[in-house]
Residue frames relative to the residue before (quaternion, step in Angstrom):
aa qw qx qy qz dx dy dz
X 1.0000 0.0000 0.0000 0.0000 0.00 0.00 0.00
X 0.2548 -0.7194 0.6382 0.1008 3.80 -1.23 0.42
X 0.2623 -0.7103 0.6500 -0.0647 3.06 -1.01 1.57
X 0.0348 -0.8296 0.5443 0.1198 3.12 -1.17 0.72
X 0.2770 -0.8705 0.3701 0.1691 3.42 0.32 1.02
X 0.1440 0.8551 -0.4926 -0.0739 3.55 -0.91 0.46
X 0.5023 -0.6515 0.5321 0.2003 3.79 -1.22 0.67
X 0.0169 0.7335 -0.6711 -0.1064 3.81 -0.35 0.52
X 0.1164 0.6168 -0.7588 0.1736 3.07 -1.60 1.57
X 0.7129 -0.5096 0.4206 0.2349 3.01 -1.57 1.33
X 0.6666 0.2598 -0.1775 0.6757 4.00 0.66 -0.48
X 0.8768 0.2522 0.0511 0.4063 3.82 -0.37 -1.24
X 0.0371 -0.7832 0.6127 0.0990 3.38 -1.06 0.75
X 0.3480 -0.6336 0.6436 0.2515 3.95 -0.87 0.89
X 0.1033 -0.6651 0.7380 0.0486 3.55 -1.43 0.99
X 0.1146 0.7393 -0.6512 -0.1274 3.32 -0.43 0.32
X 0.1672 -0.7914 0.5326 0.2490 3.81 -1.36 -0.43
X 0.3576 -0.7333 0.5759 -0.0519 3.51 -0.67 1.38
X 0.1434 -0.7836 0.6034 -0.0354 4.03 -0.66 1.46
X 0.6882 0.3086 0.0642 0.6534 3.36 1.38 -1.57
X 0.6994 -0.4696 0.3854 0.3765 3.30 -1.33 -0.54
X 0.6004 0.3626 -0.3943 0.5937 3.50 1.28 0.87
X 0.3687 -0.6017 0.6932 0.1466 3.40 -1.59 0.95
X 0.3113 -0.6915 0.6487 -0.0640 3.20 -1.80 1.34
X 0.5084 -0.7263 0.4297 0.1716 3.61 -0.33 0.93
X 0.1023 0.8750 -0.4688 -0.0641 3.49 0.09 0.43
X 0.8912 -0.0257 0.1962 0.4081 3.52 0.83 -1.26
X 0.3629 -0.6925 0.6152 0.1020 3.74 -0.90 1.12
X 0.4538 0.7476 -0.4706 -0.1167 3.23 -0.64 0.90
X 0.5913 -0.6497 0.1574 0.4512 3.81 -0.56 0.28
X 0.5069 -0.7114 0.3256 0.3619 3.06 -0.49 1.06
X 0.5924 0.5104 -0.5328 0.3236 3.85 0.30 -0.13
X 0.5991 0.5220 -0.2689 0.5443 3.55 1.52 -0.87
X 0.7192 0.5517 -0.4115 0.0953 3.51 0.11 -0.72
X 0.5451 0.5885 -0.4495 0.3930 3.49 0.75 -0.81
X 0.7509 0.2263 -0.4609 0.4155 3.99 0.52 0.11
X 0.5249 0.4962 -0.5532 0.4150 3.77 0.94 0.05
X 0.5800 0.5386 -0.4861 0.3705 3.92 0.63 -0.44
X 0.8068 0.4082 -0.2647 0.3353 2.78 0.48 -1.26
X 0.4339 0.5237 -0.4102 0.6077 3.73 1.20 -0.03
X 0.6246 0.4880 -0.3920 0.4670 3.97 0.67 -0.45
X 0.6654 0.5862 -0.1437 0.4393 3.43 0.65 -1.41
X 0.6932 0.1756 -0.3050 0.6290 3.99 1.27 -0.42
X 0.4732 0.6411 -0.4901 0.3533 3.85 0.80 -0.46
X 0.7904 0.3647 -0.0475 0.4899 3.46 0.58 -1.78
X 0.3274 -0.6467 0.6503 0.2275 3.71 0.58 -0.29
X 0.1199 0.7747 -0.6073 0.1291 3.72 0.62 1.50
X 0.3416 -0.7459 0.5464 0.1685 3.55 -0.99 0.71
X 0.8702 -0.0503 0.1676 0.4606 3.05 1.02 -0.75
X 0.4507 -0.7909 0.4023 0.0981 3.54 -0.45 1.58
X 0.0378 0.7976 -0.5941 -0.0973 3.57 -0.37 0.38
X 0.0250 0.7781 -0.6076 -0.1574 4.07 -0.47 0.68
X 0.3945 -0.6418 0.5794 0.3110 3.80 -1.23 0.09
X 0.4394 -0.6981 0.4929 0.2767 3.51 -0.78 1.19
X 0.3427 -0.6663 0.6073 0.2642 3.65 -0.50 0.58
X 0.6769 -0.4970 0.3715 0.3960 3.66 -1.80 0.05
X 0.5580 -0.6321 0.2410 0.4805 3.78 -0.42 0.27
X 0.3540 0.6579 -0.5864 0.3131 3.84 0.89 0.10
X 0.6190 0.5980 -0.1900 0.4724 3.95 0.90 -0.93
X 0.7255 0.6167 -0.2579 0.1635 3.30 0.53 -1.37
X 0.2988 0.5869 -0.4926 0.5688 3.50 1.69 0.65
X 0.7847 0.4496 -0.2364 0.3552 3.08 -0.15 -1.91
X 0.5422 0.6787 -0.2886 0.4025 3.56 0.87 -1.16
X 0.8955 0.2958 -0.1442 0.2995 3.40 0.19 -1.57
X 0.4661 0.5945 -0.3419 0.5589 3.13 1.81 -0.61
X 0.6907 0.4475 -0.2841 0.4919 4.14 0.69 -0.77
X 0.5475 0.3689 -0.4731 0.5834 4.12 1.22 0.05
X 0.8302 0.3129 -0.3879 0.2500 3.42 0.21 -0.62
X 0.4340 0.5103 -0.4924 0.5556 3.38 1.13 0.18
X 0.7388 0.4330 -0.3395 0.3891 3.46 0.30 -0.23
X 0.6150 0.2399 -0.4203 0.6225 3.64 0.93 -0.48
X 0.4907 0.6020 -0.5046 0.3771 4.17 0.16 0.08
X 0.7980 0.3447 -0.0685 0.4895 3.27 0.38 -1.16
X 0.5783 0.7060 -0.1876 0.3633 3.80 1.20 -0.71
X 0.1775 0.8187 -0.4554 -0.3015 2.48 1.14 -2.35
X 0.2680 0.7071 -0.5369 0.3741 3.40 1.39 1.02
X 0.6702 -0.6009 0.4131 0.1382 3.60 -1.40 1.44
X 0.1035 -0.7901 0.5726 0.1926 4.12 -0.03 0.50
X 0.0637 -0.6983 0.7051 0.1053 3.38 -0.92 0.78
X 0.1483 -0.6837 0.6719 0.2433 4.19 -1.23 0.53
């Protein structure tokens, strides 16, 4: 399976990418831009599956509004 791994930050998103049971660093990207470079990641790589880190709650507007644009636009599966 293929994991894409990501960092939410308010400027910057970490991408990382994960084959095995370790995650590889791959990419910095700004976050106003990113939801179309993922998603160009997500058919490039043949991602199975999205992992994001929950940030601290100061974010947690910004956060959720940036998964659901992301499983919206993605069409990537939400598991809680």
């Amino acid at each position: 399976m293929i994991y894409l791994g990501l960092d939410y930050g308010t400027a910057k998103i970490g991408v990382a990418l994960a084959t095995g049971p370790l995650a590889e660093p791959l990419a910095t990207f700004d976050t106003k831009s990113s939801i179309k470079k993922i998603k160009e990641l997500i058919v490039k790589l043949q991602i199975e599956k999205i992992i994001i880190g929950k940030p601290d709650k100061s974010l947690s507007f910004e956060f959720e509004k940036f998964v659901n644009l992301l499983h919206h636009l993605c069409r990537i599966p939400q598991e809680n």
